[in-house]
MARPAMAR-774950 format. One record per atom (N, C-alpha, C, O): residue number from 0; residue in one letter; x, z, y. Coordinates in pm, whole numbers, plus 50000, padded with zeros to 5 digits. Atoms other than C-alpha are relative to their C-alpha. Layout:
N
REC    k  r      x      z      y
REC  NUM  a      X      Z      Y
...
# end
This chain:
130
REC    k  r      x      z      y
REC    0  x  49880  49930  49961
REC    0  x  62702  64750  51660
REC    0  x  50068  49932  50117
REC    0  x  50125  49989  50210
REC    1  x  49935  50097  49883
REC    1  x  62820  64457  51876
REC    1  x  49928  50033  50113
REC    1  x  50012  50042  50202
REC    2  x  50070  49940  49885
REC    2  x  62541  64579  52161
REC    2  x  50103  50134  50050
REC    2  x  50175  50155  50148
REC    3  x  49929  49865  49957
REC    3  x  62686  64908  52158
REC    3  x  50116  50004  50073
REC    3  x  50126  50074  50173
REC    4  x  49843  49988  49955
REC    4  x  63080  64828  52217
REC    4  x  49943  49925  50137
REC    4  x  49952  49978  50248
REC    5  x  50010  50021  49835
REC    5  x  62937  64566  52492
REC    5  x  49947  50100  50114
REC    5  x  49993  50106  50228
REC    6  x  50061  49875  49900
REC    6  x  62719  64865  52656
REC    6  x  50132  50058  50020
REC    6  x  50152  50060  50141
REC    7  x  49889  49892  49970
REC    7  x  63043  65070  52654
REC    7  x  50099  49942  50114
REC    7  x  50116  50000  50222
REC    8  x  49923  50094  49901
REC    8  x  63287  64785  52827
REC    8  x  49855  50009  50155
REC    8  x  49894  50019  50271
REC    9  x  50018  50022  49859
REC    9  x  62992  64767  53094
REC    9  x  49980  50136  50107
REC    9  x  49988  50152  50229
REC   10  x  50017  49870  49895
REC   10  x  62917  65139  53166
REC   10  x  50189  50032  50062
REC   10  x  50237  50049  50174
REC   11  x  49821  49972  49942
REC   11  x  63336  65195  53166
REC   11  x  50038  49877  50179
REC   11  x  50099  49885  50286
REC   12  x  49996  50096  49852
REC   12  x  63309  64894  53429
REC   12  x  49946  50080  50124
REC   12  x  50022  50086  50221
REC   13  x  50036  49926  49921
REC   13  x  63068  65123  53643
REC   13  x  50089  50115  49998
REC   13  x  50128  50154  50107
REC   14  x  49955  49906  49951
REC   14  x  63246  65402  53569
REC   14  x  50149  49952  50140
REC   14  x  50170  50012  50246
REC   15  x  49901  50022  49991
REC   15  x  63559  65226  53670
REC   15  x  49936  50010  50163
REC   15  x  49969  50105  50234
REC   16  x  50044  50028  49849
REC   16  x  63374  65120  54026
REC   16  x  49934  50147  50081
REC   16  x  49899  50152  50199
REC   17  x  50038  49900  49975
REC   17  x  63268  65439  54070
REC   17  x  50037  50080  50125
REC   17  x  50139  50148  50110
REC   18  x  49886  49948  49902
REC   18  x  63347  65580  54436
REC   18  x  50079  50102  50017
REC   18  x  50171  50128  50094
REC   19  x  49904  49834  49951
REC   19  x  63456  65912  54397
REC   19  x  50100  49983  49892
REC   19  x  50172  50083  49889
REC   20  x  49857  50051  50041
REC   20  x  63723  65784  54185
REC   20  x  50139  50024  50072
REC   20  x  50222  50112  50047
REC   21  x  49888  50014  49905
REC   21  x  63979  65696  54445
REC   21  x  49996  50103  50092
REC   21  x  50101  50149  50138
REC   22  x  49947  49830  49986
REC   22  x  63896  66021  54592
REC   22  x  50009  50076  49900
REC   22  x  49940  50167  49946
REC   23  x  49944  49925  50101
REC   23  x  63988  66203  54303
REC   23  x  50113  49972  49980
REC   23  x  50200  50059  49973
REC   24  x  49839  50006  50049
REC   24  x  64292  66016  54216
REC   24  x  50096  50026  50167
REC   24  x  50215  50056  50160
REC   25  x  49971  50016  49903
REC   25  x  64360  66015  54595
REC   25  x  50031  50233  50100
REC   25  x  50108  50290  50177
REC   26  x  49960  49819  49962
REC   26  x  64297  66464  54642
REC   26  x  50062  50029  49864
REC   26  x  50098  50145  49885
REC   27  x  49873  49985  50107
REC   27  x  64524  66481  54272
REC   27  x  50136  49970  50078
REC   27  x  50227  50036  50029
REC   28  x  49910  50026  49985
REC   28  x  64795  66337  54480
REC   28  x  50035  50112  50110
REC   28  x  50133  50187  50124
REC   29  x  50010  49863  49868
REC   29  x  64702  66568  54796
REC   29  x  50023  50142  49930
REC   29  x  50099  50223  49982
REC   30  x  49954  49870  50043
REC   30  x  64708  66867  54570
REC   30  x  50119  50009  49978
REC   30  x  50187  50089  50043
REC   31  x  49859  49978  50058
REC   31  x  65034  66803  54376
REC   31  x  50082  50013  50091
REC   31  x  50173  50094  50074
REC   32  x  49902  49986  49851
REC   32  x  65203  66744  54755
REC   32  x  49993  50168  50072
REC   32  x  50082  50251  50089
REC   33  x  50004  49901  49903
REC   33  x  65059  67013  54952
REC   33  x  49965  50174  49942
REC   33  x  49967  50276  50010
REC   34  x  49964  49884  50048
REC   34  x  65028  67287  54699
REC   34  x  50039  50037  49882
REC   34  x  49994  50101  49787
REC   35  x  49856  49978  50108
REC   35  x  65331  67276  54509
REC   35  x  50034  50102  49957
REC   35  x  50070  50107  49839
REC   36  x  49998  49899  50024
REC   36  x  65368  67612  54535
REC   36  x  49890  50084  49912
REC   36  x  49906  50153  49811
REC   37  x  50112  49933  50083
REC   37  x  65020  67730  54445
REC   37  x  49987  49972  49811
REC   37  x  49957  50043  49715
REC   38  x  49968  50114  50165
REC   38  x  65075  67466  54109
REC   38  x  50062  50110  49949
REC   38  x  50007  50195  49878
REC   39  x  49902  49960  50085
REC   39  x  65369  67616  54015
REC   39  x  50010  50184  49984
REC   39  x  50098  50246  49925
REC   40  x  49998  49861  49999
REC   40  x  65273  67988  54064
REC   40  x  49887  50021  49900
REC   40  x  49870  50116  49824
REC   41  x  50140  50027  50145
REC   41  x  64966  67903  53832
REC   41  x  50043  49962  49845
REC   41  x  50008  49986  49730
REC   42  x  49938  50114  50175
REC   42  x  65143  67697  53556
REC   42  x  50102  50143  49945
REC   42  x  50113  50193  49833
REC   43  x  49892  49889  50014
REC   43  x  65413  67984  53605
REC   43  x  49939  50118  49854
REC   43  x  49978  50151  49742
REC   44  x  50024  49908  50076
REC   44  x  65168  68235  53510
REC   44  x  49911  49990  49886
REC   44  x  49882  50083  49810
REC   45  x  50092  50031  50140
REC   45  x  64945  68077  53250
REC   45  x  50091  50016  49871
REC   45  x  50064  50075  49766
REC   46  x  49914  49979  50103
REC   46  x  65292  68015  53069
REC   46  x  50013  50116  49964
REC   46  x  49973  50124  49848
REC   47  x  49985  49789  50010
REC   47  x  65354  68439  53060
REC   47  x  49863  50002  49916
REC   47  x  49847  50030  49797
REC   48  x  50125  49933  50047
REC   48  x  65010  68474  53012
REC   48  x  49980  49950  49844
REC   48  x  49909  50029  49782
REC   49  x  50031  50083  50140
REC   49  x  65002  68233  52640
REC   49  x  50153  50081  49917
REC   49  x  50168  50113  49799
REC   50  x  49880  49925  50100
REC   50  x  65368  68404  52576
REC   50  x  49946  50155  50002
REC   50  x  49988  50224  49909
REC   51  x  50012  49846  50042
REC   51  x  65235  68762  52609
REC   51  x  49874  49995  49890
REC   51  x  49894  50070  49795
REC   52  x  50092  50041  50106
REC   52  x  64897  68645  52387
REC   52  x  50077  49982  49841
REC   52  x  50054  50036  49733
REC   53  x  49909  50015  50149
REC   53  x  65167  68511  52123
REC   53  x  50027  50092  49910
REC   53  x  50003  50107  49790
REC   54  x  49939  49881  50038
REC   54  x  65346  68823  52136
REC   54  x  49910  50134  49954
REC   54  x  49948  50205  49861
REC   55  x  50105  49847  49997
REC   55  x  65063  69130  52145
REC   55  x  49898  49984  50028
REC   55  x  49822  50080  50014
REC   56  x  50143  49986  49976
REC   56  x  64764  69001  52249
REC   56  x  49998  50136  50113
REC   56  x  50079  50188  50189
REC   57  x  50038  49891  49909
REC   57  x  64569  69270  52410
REC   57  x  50077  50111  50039
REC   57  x  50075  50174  50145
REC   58  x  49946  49862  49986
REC   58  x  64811  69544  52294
REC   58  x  50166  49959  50055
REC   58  x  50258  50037  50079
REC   59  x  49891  49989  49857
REC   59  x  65085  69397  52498
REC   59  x  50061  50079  50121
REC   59  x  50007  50067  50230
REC   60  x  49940  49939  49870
REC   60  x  65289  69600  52739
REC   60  x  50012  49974  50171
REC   60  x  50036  50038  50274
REC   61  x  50035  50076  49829
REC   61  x  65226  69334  53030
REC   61  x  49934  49963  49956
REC   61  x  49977  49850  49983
REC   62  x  50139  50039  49999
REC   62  x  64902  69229  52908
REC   62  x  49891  50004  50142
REC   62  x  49839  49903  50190
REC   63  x  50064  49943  49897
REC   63  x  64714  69409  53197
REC   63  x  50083  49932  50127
REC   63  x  50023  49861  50207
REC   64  x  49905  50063  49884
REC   64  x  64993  69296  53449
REC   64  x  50008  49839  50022
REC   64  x  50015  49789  50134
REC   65  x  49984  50148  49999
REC   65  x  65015  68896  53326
REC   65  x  49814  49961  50017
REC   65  x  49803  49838  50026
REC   66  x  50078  50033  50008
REC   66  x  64635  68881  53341
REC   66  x  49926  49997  50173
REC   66  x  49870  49909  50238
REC   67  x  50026  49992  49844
REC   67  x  64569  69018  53693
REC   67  x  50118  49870  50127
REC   67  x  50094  49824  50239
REC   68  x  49919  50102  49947
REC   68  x  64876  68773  53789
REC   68  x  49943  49871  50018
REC   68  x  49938  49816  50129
REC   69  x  50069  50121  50064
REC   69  x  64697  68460  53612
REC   69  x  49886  50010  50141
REC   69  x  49898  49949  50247
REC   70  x  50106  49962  49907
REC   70  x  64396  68581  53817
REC   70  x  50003  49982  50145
REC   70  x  49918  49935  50221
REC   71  x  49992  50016  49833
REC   71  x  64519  68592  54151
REC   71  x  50055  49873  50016
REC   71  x  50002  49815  50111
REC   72  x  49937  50133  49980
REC   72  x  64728  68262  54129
REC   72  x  49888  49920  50007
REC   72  x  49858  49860  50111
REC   73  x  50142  50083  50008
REC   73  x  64388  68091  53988
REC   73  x  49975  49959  50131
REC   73  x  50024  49876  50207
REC   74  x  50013  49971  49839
REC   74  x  64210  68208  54287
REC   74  x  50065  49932  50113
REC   74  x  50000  49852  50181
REC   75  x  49877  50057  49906
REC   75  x  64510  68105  54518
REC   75  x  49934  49809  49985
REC   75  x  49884  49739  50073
REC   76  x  49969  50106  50006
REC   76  x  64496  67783  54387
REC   76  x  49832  49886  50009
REC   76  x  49811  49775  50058
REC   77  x  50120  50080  49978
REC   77  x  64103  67710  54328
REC   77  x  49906  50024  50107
REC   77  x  49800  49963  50107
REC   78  x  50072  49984  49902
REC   78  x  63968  67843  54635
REC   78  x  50122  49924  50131
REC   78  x  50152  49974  50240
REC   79  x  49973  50118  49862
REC   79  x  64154  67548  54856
REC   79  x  49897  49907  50032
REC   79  x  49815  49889  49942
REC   80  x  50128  50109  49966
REC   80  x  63912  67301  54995
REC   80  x  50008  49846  49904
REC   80  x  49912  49782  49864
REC   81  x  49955  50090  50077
REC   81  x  64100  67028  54804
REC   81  x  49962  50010  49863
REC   81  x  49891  49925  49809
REC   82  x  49983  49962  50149
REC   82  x  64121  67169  54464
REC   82  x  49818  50015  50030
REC   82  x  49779  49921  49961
REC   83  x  50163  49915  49976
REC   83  x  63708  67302  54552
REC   83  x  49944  49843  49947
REC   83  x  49876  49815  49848
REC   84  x  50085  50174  49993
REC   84  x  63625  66882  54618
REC   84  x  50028  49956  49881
REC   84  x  49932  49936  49806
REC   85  x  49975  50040  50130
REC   85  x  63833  66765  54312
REC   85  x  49914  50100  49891
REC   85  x  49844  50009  49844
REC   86  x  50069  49904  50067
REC   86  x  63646  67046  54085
REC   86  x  49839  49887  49989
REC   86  x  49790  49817  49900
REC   87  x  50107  50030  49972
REC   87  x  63339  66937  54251
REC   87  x  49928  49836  49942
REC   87  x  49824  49814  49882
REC   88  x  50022  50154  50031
REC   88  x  63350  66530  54210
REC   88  x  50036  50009  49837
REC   88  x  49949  49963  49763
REC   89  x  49958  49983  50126
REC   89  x  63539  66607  53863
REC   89  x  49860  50016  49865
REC   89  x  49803  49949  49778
REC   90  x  50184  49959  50057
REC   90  x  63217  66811  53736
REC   90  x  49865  49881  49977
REC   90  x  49787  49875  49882
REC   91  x  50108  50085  49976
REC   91  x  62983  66509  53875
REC   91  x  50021  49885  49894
REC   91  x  49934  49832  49824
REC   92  x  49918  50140  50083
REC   92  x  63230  66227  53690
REC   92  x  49944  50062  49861
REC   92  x  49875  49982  49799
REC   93  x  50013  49960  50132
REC   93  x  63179  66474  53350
REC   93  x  49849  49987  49981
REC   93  x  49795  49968  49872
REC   94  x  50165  50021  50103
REC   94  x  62793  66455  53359
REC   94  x  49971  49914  49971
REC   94  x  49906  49901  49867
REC   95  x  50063  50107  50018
REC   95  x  62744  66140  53406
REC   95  x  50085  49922  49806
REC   95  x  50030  49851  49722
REC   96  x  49886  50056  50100
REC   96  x  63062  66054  53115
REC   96  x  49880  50110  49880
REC   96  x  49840  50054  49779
REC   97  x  50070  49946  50111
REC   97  x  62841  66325  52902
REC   97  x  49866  49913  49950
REC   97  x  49842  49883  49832
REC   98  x  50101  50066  50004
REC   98  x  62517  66135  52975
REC   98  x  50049  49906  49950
REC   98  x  49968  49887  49859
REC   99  x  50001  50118  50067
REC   99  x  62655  65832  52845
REC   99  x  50040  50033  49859
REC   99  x  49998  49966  49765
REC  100  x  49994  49978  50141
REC  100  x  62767  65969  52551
REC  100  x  49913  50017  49935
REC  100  x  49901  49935  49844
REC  101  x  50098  49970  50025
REC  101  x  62478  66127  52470
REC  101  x  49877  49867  49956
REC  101  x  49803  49865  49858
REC  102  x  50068  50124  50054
REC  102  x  62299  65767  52482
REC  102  x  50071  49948  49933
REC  102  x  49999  49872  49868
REC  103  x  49940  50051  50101
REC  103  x  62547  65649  52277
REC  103  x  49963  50011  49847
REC  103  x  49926  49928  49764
REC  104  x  50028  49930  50097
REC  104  x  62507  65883  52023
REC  104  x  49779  50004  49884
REC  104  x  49727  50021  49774
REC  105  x  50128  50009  50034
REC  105  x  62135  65854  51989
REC  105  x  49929  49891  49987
REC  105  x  49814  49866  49950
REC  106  x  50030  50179  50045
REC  106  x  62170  65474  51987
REC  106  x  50059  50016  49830
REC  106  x  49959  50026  49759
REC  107  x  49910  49923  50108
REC  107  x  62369  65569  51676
REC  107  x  49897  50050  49926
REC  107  x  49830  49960  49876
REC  108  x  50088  49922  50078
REC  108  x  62141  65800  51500
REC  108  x  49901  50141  50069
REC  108  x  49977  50222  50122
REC  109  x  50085  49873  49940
REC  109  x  61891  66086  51634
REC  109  x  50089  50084  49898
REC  109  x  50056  50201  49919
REC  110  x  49983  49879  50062
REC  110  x  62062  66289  51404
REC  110  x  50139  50067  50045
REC  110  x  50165  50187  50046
REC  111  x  49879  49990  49960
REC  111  x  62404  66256  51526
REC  111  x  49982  50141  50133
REC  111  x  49906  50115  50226
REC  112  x  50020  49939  49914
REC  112  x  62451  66623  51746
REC  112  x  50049  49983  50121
REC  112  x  50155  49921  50117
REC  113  x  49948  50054  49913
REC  113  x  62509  66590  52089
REC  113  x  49997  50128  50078
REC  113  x  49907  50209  50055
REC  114  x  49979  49888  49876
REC  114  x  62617  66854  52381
REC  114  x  49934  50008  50086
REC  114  x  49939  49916  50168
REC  115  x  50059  49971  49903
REC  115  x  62396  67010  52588
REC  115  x  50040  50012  50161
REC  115  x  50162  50018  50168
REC  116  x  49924  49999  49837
REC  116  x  62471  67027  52999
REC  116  x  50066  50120  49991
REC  116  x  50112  50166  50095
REC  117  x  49894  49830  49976
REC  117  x  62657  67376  52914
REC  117  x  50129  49944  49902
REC  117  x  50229  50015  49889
REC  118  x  49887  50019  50083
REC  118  x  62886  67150  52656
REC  118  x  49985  50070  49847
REC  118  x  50072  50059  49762
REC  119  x  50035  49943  50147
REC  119  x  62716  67347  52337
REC  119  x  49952  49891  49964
REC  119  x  49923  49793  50033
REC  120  x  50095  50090  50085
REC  120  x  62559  67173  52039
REC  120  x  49970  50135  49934
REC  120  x  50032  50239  49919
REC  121  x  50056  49963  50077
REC  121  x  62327  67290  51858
REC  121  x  50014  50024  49887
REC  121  x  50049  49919  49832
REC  122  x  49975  50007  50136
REC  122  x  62356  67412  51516
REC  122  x  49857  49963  49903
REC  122  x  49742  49977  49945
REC  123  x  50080  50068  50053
REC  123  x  62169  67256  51220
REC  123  x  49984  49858  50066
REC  123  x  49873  49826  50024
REC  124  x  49964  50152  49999
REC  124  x  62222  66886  51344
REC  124  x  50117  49972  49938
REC  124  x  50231  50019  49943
REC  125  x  49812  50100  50122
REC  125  x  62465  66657  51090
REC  125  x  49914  49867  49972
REC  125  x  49802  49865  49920
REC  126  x  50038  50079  50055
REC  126  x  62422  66325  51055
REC  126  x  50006  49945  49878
REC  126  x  50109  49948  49810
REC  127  x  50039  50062  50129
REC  127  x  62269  66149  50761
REC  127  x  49975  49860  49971
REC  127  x  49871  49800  49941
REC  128  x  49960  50160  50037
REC  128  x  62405  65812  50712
REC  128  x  49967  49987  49865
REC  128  x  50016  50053  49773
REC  129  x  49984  50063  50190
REC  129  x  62307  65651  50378
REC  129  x  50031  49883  49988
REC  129  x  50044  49833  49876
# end
């Protein structure tokens, strides 16, 4: 078990050194500055969009209206070049953070289920510790 936690302290070390890091935390700061607006027209309408879900779901009276809203803000906001790169490096940071899990897990037990590159598991895996 003591292998394992040290493997973890040294991959978190790589991750830590990792270069697209400091561009990520570095276009997070560029987004929040330069599209403040786009943010807050997104956050705006996700909020509507989770209060009309609360309220009626589908058979909502602005259902159709808060969804096409949600939609276009998205859009707005993930087709910037900024938000596109963060997405992009974000995605790359999660495979590799999956891949290590994944060896974790199978240092651990083969039985233990683990997430496929789409983020599913499989059903019928449970581990069987005795």
């Amino acid at each position: 078990m003591t292998d394992i936690i040290i493997k973890a302290y040294d991959v978190l070390d790589e991750f830590l050194e990792d270069p697209s890091l400091p561009e990520i935390k570095k276009l997070n700061q560029s987004i929040d500055k330069l599209y403040k607006n786009e943010v807050k027209a997104f956050n705006d309408a996700k909020t509507k969009y989770e209060q009309v879900l609360n309220e009626g779901g589908t058979y909502h009276p602005d259902y159709k209206q808060c969804v096409k809203i949600l939609s276009e803000t998205k859009k707005a906001l993930y087709e910037t070049k900024d938000v596109k790169r963060y997405l992009e490096l974000e995605l790359a940071l999660e495979a590799k953070l999956n891949a290590f899990l994944n060896d974790i897990s199978k240092t651990i037990s083969e039985h233990v289920p683990t997430p496929n590159k789409f983020g599913m598991i499989k059903k019928g895996g449970s581990c069987h510790v005795h």
